[in-house]
N, C-alpha and C positions, 0 to 999 in steps of 0.2 A: 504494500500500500504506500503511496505514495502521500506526502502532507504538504502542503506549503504554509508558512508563516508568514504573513505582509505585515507590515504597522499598522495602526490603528488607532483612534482616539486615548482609549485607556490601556493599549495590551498591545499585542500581538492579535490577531485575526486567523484563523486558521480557517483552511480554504484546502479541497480535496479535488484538483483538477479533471475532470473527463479526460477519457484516452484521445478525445480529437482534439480537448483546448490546448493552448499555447501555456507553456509554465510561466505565471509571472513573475517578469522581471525584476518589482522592485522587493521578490520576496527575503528578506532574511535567513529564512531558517528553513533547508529543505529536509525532512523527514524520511528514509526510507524501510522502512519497518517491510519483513519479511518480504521485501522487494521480487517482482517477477522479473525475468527480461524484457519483457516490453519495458518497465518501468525505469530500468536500468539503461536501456538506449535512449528513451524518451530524455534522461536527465542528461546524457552522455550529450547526447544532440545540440541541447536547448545551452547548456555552459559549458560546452568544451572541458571537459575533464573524463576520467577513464576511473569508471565505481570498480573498485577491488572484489573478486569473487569472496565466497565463503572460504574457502581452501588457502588462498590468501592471507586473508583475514586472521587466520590458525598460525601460520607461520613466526616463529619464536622469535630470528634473528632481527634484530634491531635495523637492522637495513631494508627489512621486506615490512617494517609497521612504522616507524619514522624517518619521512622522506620526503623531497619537493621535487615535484614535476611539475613541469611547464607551466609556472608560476603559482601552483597549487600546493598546501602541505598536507599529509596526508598523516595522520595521526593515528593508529590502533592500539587501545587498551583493552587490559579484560575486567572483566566487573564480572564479582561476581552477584548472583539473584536467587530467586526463589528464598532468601532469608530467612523468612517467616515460616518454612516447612524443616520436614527433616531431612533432607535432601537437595542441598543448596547445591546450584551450580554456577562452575564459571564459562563466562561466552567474551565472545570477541564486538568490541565496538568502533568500528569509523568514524575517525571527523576530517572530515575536508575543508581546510579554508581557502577560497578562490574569489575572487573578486568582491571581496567584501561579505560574504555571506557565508554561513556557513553550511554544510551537509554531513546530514549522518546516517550512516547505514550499519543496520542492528535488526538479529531476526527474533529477538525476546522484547516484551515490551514491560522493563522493569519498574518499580514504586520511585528512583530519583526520576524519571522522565517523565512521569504521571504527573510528579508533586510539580517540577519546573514548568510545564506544559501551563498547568494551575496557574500555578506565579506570573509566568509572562505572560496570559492573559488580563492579568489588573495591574500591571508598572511597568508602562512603556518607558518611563526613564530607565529602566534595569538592562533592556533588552534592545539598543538604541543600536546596534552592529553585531554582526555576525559572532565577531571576538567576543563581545560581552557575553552574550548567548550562551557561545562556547567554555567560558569562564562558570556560567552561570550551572549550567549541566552538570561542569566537574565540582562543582561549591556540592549540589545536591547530591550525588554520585557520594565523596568522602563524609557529607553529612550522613548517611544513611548509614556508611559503614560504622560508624564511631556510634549511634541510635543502639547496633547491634552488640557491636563489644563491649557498652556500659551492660546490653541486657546479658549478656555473656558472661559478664564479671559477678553481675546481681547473680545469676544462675551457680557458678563457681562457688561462689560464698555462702550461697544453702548449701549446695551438695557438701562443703568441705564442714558445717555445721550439723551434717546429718551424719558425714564419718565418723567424726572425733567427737560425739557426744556424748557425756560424762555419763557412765553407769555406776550406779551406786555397789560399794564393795559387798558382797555375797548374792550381787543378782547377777542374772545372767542376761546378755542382750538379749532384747527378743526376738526371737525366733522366726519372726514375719520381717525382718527385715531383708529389704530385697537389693539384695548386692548385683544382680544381675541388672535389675533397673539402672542401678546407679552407675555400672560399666558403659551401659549403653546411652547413656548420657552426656556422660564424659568424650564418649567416642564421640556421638553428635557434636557435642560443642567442638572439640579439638579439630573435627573436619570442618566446622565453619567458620573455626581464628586461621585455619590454611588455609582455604581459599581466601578469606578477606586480606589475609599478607599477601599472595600473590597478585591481588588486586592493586593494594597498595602502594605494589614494587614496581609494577605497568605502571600505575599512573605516576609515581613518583619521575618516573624515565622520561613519561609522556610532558609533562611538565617544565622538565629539565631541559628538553628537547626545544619547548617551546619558548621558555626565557632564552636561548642564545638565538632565537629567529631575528631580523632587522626589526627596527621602529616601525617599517610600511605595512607590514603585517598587525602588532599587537601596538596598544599605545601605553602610555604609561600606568595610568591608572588599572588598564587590566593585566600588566606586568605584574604591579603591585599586588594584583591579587592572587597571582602565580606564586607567588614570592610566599603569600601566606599561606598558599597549599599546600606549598612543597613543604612547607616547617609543620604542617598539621599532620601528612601524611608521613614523614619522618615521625615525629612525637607520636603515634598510631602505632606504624610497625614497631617502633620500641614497646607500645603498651602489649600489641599482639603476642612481642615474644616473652613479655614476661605472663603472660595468661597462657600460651603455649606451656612455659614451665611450671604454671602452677596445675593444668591440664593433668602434665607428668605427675607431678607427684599425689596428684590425689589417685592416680590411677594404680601408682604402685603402692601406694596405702591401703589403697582400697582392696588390692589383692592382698594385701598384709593383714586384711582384715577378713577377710575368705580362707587362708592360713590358720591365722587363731583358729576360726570358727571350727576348722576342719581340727584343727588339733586337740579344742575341747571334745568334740564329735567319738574322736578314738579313744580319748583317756577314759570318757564313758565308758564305753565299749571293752576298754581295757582293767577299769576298774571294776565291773560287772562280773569277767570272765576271772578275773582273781578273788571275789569273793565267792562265787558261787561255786569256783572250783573245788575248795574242799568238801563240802554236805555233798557234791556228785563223787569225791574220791570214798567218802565214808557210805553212800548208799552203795558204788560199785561193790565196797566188802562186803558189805552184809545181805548183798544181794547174791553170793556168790551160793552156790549147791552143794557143797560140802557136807558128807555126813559127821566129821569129828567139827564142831565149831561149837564152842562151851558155851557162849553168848546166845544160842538159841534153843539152852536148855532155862534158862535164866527168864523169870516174872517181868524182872521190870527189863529186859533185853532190849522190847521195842521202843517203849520212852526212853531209853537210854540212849538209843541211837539217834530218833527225833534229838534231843536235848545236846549230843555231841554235833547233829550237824549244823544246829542252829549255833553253837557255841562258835562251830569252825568259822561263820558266815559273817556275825558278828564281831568279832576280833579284830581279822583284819580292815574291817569297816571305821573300826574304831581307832586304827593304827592309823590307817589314812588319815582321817578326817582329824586326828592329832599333828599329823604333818602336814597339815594345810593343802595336800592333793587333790582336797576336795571340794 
């Protein structure tokens, strides 16, 4: 689909050209969301510039996503989206600057485009040049990531207060707690401080790339906002990598905590099997078919046995639970 953005009294204007109108000229901001080829020659045609395929667009090396041709710059970062699911991904985004205006082509239609799209319909002062625009998208784009990583961090700080929760000495944690939840949790989160760094790292390039352009391209004022990108997106991947390592270590706590668990689990198990074991060594005897065994010529022979196996069972019960095993 194809979008154009004209000015307008309050905003920007957004206007979706027929296959047979002419794209206008004094548009700003050309849109190409999940772009056809027809849409793609149409745009090729009407300003003279060459839209990057999808396959393109992928390509890692800094020479195949920041570049100027024939007087056009050609900018590709990746953002990543779907944020708000458990399954976030990263895509590739176009921006072309050419003659004053800007172009972008992107086949996700992510919540910073939504929100800007919003905005520069009410403050045409904001959106007065292509660059501004351009400025404006990557302001939304790193606002959104930073929206995520505060909610990331809030998420972080319960999980690590549902870890390390104080249990009172001679209880036992409860048994409903669900360590498997909280692994998968963790994994989520840590998959989407990766992708949001790898985001961060694009645009920090992309950025970079475009403070060393000439004055004819950006002006100053939106340098300066470059300038505070870049130190936002900087001061981000710093936060990202220490929320990466706090990621870490809840996670190897958290199996430290599945350890215990597993290790109370057996000393059950093993303290069970050493009390009960002797009243089974004493029933095996007396269960034996022996014709000479004096003890079952004897009255009290059967309470005797009962009362030795309880004694055996009890004992070492009491041994433990003296040695704090218990």
């Amino acid at each position: 689909m194809l979008s154009a953005f004209v000015p307008g009294q309050v905003g920007l204007n957004r206007i979706e050209p027929d296959c047979e109108a002419a794209l206008p000229k004094d548009a700003l901001w050309l849109d190409l969301h999940d772009p056809t080829p027809a849409d793609e020659k149409r745009l090729e045609a009407g300003f003279g510039i060459e839209v990057p395929t999808r396959e393109e667009m992928r390509e890692i090396e800094s020479s195949n996503r920041l570049y100027e041709d024939n007087g056009a710059l050609y900018m590709t970062a990746t953002v990543v989206t779907k944020l708000d699911s458990d399954l976030p991904e990263s895509t590739q985004i176009t921006f072309i600057l050419s003659g004053g205006r800007l172009i972008t082509v992107r086949y996700v239609d992510p919540l910073p485009f939504r929100r800007f799209v919003a905005y520069a319909e009410r403050h045409v002062a904001a959106c007065n040049s292509g660059a501004a625009i351009f400025a404006g998208i990557l302001e939304s784009i790193i606002n959104r990531i930073a929206d995520v990583l505060e909610r990331a961090g809030s998420e972080l700080d319960a999980e690590s207060a549902g870890i390390f929760a104080h249990t009172s000495p001679g209880r036992r944690r409860s048994a409903s707690r669900d360590f498997r939840g909280v692994l998968e949790r963790l994994g989520q989160n840590g998959e989407l401080l990766s992708k949001s760094r790898e985001s961060l790292v694009s645009l920090g390039r992309l950025l970079a790339f475009a403070q060393q352009q000439p004055t004819n391209y950006f002006a100053q004022d939106v340098r300066a906002r470059f300038r505070m990108l870049s130190r936002d997106a900087l001061a981000m991947s710093d936060h990202v990598s220490y929320l990466g390592n706090k990621v870490q270590f809840l996670l190897d706590a958290t199996l430290g905590m599945v350890n215990i668990e597993q290790n109370a689990i057996i000393k059950i198990f093993s303290v069970a099997a050493v009390v009960f074991l002797p009243p089974t060594l004493v029933a095996s005897i007396y269960g034996m078919n022996f014709q000479h065994m004096p003890e079952l010529e004897w009255v009290t022979g059967y309470p005797y046995a009962l009362g030795l196996m309880v004694a055996s069972a009890v004992l070492p019960y009491v041994w433990f639970k003296r040695k704090g095993w218990l």
